[in-house]
C-alpha positions in Angstrom: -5.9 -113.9 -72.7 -8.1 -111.1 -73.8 -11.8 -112.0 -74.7 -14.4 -110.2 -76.7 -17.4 -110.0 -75.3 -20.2 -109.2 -77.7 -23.2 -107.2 -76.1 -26.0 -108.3 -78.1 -28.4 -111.1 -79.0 -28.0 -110.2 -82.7 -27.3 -113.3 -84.8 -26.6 -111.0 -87.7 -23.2 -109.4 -85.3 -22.0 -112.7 -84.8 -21.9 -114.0 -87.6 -19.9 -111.2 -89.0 -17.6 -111.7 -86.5 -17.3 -115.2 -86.4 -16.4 -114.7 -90.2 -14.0 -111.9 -89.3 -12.3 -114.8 -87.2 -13.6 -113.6 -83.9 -16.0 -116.3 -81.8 -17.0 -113.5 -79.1 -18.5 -114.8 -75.8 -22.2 -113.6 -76.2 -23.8 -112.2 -73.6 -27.2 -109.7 -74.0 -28.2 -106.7 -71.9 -30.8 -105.8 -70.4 -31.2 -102.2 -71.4 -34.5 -100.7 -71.9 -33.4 -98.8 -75.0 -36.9 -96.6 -75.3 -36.2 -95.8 -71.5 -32.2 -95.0 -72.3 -33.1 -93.0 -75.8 -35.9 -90.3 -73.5 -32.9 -90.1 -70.6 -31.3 -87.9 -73.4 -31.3 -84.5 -74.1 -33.7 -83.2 -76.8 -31.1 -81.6 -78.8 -29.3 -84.9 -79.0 -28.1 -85.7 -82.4 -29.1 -88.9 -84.1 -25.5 -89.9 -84.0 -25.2 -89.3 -80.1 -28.6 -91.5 -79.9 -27.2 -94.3 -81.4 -23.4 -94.7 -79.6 -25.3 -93.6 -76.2 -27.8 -97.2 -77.0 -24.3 -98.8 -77.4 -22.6 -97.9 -74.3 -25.7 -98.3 -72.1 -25.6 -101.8 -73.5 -21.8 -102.4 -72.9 -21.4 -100.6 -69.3 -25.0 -102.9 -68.4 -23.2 -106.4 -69.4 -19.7 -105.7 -68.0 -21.1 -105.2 -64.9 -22.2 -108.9 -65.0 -18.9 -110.6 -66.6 -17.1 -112.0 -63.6 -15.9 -114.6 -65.0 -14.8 -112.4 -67.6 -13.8 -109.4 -66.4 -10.1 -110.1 -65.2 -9.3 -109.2 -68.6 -11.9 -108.7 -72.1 -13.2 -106.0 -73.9 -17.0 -105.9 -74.5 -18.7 -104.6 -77.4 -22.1 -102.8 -77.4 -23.6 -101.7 -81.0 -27.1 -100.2 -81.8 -28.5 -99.7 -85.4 -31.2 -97.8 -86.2 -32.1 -95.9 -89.8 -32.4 -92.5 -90.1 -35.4 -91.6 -92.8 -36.0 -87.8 -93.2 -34.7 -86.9 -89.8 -36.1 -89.8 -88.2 -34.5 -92.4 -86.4 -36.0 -96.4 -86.8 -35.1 -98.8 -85.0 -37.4 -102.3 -85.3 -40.9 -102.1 -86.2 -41.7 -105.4 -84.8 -45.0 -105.6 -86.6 -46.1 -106.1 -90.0 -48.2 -103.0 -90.1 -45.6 -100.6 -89.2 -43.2 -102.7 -91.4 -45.4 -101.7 -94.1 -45.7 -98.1 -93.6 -41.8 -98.2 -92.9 -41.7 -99.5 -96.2 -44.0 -97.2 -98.5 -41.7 -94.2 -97.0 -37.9 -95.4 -98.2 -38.7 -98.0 -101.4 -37.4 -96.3 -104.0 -35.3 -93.9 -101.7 -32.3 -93.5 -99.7 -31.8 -93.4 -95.9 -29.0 -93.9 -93.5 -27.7 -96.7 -91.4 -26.8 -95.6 -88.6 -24.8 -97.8 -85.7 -23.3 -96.5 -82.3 -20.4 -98.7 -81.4 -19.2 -98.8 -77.8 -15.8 -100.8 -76.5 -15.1 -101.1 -72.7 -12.0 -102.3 -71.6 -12.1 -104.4 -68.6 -9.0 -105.0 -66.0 -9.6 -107.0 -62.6 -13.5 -105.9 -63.0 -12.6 -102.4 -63.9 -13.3 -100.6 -66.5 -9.6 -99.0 -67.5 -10.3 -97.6 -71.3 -13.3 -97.2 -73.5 -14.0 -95.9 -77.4 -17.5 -95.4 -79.1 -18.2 -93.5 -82.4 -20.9 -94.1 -84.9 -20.6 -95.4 -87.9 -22.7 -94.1 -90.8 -24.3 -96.0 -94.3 -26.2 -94.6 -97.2 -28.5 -97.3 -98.3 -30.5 -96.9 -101.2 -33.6 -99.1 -101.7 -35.3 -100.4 -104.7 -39.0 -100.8 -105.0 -40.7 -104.3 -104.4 -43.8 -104.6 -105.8 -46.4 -105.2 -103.5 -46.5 -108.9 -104.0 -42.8 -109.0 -102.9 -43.6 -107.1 -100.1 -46.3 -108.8 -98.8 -43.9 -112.1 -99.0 -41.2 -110.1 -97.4 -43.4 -108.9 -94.8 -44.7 -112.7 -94.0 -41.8 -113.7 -93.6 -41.4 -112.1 -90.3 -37.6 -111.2 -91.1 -38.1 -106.7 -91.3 -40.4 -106.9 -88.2 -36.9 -107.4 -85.8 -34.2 -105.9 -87.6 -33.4 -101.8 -87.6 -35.2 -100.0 -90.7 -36.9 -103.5 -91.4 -34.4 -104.8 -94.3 -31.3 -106.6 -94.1 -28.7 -106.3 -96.1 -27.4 -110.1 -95.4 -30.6 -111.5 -95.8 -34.0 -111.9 -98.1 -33.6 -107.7 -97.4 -31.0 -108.0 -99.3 -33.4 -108.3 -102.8 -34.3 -105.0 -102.2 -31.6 -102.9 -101.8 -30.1 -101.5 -105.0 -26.7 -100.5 -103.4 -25.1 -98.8 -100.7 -22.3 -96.2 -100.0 -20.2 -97.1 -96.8 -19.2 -100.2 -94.7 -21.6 -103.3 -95.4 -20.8 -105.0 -92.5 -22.1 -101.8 -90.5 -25.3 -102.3 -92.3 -25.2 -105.6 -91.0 -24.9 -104.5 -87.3 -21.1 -104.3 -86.7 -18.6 -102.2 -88.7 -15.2 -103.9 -88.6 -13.4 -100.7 -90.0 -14.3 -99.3 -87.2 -14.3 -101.5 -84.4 -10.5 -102.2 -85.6 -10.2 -98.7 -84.9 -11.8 -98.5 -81.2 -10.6 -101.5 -80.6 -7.0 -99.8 -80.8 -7.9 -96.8 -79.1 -8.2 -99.1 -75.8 -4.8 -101.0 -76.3 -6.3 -104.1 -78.4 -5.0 -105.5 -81.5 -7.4 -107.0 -83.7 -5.2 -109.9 -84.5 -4.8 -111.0 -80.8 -7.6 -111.2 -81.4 -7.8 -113.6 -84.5 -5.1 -115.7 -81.9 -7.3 -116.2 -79.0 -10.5 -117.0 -80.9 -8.3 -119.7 -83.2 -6.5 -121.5 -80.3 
């Protein structure tokens, strides 16, 4: 039986999958993204940045899936929003919540998320996909008591471009163009799509996860 392994601690991912009718097995890296991200090239492209975060994440967990690795396919993902040229990824504290803030309300940016599937046989790595997927979101512009309350929350300070799209974020986006569930952290469009491109079907899938 084939399992899928998600690479991440994002609640956000599972959930979309767990509605998709995947329960993945969860298990988080421990990549140091800044540390992966200056390993790059300079003339790396934004895109490249983001699906190089994903593998790193998905080659550094199926290294530890033992149990696992007989037969699975593990899923890395990294999301970060890219605002006149610049990638952001979590701002992780109010202040530079904030400022992420004053530069996209009222504007639009792109979502951004690397996806990376490793194919695992007997421990080995046999077949791997990764491409990025790519979301115009366009943001409204909370007044600065909503942002304050947004802010206090604590819900921007750990999510990429501190909104969600799924979440209290969610009052503050006008509309996007693309894949929601990308926004959200995983695009299943397109991980149906790499998913195939390493011999699994989607709705084997659906069949292990239900039983």
């Amino acid at each position: 039986m084939t399992r899928l392994v998600l690479a991440s601690a994002s609640p956000a991912r599972l959930g979309v999958l767990r509605t998709a009718g995947i329960d993945p097995v969860v298990r988080v890296s421990g990549v140091d993204e800044d540390a992966v991200a200056a390993a790059l090239a300079p003339e790396t492209t934004a895109d490249e940045i983001v699906v190089a975060l994903a593998r790193a994440k998905a080659v550094d967990v199926a290294a530890v899936i033992p149990e696992l690795a007989a037969d699975c396919v593990v899923v890395g993902c990294d999301s970060m929003l890219l605002v006149d040229g610049q990638l952001q990824g979590k701002p992780h504290t109010p202040e530079v919540a904030r400022e992420r803030w004053a530069g996209m309300a009222g504007r639009s940016a792109d979502l951004l998320t690397g996806h990376c599937v490793l194919r695992l046989r007997e421990g080995v790595i046999v077949a791997e996909s990764a491409q990025c997927s790519s979301t115009t979101v366009h943001f409204a512009k909370p007044g600065p008591d909503e942002l304050d309350a947004y802010i206090a929350t604590g819900e921007p300070l750990q999510v990429a471009g501190a909104f969600t799209l799924d979440g209290l974020g969610g009052w503050f986006v006008d509309r996007i163009d693309g894949d929601p569930s990308s926004v959200i952290g995983i695009g299943l469009p397109l991980l149906r799509r790499l998913l195939e491109d390493v011999g699994v079907g989607v709705t084997q899938l659906w069949r292990d996860a239900r039983g």
